[in-house]
C-alpha positions as CSV (number, residue, x, y, z in Angstrom):
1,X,0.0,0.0,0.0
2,X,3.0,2.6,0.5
3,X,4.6,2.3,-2.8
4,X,0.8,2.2,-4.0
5,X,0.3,5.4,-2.1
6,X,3.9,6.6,-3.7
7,X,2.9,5.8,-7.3
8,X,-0.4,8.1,-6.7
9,X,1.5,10.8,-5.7
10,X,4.0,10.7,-8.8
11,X,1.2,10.9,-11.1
12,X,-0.3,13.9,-9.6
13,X,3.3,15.6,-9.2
14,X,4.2,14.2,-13.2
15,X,0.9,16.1,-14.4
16,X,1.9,19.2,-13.1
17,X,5.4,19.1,-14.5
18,X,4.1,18.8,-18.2
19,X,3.3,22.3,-18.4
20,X,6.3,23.2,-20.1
21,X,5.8,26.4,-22.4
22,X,1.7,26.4,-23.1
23,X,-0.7,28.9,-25.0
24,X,1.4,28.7,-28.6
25,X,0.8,27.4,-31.9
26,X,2.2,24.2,-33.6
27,X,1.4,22.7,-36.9
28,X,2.0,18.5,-35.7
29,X,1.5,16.9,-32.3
30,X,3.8,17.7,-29.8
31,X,6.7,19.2,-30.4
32,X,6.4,23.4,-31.2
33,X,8.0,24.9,-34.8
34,X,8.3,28.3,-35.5
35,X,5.3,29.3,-37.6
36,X,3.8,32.2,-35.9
37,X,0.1,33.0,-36.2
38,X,-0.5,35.6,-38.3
39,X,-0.7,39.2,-37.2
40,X,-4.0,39.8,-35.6
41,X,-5.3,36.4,-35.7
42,X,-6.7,34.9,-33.0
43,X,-6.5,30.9,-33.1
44,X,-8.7,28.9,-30.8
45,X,-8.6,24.6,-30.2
46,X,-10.0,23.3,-28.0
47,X,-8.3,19.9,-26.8
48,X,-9.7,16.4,-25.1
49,X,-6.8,14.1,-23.5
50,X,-7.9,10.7,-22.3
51,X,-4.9,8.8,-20.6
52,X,-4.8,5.2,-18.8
53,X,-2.8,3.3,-17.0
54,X,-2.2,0.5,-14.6
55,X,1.4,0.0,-14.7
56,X,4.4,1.9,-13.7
57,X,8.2,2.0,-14.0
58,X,9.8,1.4,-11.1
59,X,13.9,2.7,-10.7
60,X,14.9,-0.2,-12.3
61,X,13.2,0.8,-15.4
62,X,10.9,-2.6,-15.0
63,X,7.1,-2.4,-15.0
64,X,5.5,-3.4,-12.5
65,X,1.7,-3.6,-11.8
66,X,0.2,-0.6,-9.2
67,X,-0.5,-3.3,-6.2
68,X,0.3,-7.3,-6.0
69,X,-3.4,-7.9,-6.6
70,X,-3.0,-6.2,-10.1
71,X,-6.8,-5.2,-10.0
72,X,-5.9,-1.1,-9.7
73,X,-5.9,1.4,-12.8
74,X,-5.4,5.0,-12.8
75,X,-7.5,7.1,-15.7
76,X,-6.7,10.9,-16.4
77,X,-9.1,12.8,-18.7
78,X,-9.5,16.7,-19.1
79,X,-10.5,19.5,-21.6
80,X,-8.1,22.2,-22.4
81,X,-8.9,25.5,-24.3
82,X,-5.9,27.5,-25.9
83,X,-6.1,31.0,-27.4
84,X,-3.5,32.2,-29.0
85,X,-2.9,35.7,-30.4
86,X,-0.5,36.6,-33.2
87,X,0.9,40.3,-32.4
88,X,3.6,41.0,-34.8
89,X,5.3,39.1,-37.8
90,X,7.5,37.2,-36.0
91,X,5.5,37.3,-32.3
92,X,2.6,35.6,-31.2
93,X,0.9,35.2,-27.3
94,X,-1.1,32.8,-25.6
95,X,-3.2,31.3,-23.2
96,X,-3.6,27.3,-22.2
97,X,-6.7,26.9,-19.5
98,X,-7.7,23.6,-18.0
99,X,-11.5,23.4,-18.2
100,X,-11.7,22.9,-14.4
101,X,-9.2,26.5,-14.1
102,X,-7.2,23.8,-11.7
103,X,-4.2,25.3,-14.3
104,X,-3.6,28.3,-16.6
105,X,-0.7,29.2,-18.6
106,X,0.8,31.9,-20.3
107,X,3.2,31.6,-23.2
108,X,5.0,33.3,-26.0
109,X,6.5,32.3,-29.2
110,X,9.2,34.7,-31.1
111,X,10.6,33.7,-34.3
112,X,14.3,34.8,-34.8
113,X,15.1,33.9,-38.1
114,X,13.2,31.6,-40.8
115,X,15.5,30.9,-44.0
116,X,13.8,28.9,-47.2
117,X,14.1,25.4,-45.4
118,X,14.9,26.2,-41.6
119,X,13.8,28.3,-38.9
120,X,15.0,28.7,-35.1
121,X,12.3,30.4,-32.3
122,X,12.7,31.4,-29.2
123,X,9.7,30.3,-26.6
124,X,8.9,31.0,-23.0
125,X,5.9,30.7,-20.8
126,X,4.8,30.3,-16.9
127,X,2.1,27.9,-15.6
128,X,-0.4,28.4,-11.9
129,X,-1.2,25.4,-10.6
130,X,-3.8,24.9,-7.9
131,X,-3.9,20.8,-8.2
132,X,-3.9,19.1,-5.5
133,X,-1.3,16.7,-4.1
134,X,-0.1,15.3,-0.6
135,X,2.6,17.7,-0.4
136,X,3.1,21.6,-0.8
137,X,0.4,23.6,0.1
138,X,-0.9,26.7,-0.8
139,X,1.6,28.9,-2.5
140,X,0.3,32.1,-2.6
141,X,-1.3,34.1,-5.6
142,X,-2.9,31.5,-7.1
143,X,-2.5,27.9,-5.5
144,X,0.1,25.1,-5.1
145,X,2.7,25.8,-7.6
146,X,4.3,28.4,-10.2
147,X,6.2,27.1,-13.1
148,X,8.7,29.3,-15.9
149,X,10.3,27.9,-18.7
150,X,11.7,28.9,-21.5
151,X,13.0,27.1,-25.0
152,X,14.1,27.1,-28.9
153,X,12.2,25.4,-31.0
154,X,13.6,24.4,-34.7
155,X,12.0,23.8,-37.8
156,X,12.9,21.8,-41.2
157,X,11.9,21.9,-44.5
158,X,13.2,18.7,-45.9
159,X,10.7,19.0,-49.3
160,X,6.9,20.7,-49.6
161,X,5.3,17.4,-48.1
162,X,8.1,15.9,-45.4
163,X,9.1,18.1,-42.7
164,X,10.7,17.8,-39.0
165,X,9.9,20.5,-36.3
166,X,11.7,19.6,-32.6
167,X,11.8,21.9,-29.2
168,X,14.2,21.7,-26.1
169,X,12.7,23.3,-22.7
170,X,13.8,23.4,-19.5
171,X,10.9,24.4,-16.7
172,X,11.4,25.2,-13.0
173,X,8.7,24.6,-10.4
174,X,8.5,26.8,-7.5
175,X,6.3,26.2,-4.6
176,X,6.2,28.8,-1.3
177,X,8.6,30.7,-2.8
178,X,11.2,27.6,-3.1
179,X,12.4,25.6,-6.5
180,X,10.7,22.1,-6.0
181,X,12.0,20.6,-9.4
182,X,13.9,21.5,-12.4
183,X,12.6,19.8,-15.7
184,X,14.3,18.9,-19.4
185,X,11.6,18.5,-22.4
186,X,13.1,17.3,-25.7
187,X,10.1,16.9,-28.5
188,X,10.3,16.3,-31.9
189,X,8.0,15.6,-35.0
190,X,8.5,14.3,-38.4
191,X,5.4,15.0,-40.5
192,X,4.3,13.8,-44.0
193,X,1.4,15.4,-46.1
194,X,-0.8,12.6,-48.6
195,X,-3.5,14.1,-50.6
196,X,-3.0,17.7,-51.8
197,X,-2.0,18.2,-48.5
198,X,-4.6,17.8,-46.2
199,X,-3.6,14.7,-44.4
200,X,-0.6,15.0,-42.4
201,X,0.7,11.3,-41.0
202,X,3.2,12.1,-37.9
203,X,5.6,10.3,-36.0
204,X,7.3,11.3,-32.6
205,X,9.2,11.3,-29.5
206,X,9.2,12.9,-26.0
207,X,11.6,13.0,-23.3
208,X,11.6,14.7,-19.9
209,X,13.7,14.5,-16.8
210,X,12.8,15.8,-13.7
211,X,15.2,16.9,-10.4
212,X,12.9,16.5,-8.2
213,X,15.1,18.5,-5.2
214,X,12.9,17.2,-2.3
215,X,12.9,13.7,-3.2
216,X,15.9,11.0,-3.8
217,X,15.1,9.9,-6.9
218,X,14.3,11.3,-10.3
219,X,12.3,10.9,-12.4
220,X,12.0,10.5,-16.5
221,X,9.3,9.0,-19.1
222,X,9.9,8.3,-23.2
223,X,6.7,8.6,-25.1
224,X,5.8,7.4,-28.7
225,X,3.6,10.0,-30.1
226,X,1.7,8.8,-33.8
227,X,-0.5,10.6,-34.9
228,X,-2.3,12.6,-37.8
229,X,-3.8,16.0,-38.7
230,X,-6.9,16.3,-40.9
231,X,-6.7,20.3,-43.0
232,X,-9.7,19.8,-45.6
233,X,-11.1,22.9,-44.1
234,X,-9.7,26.0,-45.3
235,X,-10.3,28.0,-41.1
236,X,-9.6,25.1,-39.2
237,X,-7.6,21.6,-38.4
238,X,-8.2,18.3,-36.8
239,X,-5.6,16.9,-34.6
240,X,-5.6,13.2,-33.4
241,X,-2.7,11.2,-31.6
242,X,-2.1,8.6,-29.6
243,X,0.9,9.0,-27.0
244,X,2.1,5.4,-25.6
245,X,4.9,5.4,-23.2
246,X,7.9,3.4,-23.7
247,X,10.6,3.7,-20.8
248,X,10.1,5.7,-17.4
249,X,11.6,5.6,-14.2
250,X,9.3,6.0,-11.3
251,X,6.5,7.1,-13.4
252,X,3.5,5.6,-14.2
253,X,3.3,3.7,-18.0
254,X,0.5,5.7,-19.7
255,X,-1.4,5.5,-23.3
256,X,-4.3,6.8,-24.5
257,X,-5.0,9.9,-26.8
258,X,-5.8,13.1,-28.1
259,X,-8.0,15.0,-30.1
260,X,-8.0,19.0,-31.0
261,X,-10.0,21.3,-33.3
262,X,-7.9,24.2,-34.0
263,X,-9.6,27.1,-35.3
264,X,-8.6,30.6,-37.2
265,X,-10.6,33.7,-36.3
266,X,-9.5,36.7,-38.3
């Protein structure tokens, strides 16, 4: 029951630390490029995330099931809504809001240079966090933690159809005023268009390491992310992947997926 009890808490504590920069555009799954939304646009998606699991990696990288009986599981499911604003030509702002307001974020994407077949942005962002967990308590203006981060994200053209966009973050948590954890994200996306393009079929990966600087160990997760975006419309795009996990260490194993309707408002 106590390593149950740990598990729990890890999967609370490893939803928090995916904030990661939030509120900006992408044009795959995961990871960010450096397309900015046009000057004056406003792009809306709203997002549905079903995740499931009743496995998880213990430090030796082995999985192992949640309790000797084998009979527990652990399902996370939420809503998101982002709204992102494009300011300038190479700027754009945004907002990421759990439908429950247990989380918002703010984040920023600025593109500093964008060449025929490569491009190189500069992101940042903060999360609040008022989730719950067994540990920190309140932490001031909005609830249990504050994350910033900040990132590059890079883009290339390898012809019109085949591409590769890929992002490295690092995040800090802060809770009462104290760093909690320090957190690496490495994403990355290679994307082909079929059909005039307006089916996209994606393949990816995501890393992240977490310091977790009250706790002995750390902790870290590999996810497979396939996936596919749907552009027959000429204001708005489908997104549907499916992330499965493939190594962690003291995280739970998740799969599942998700599904996004991002919109253009001019």
């Amino acid at each position: 029951m106590k390593k149950f009890t740990t598990i729990i808490f890890f999967c609370f504590f490893v939803s928090n630390t995916f904030a990661q920069v939030a509120g900006i555009s992408a044009s795959k799954l995961v990871a960010y490029d450096v397309n900015i939304v046009p000057k004056y646009t406003l792009e809306v998606e709203p997002s549905f995330s079903y995740l499931y699991s009743h496995q998880w990696f213990n430090n030796n990288n082995h999985l192992q099931p949640f309790n000797l009986a084998d009979d527990s599981c652990l399902v996370m499911n939420n809503f998101y809504m982002r709204f992102t604003l494009g300011l300038e030509k190479n700027l754009e702002v945004g907002t990421f809001i759990n439908a429950d307001m247990s989380s918002f974020s703010f984040g920023a994407k600025y593109r500093l240079f964008q060449h025929k077949k490569s491009g190189l942005a500069l992101l940042a962002g903060t999360t609040f966090s008022k989730q719950s967990d067994w540990v920190y308590r309140n932490s001031g203006f909005y609830g249990k933690t504050l994350s910033l981060a900040v990132g590059f994200a890079f883009t290339q053209q390898f012809s019109p159809k085949f591409s590769w966009d890929t992002d490295l973050q690092y995040q800090n948590i802060l809770s009462q005023d104290k760093s909690i954890t320090d957190n690496m994200f490495l994403d990355t996306d290679f994307g082909y268009y079929f059909y005039d393009h307006r089916f996209q079929f994606i393949a990816g990966l995501s890393f992240n390491y977490n310091n977790h600087k009250s706790d002995k160990h750390d902790t870290y997760r590999l996810t497979f992310n396939p996936g596919v975006t749907i552009e027959t419309g000429k204001s708005y795009i489908i997104v549907v992947y499916f992330p499965i996990d493939l190594l962690g260490n003291e995280v739970e194993r998740t799969y599942g997926f998700s599904l996004a309707f991002t919109l253009g408002v001019d």
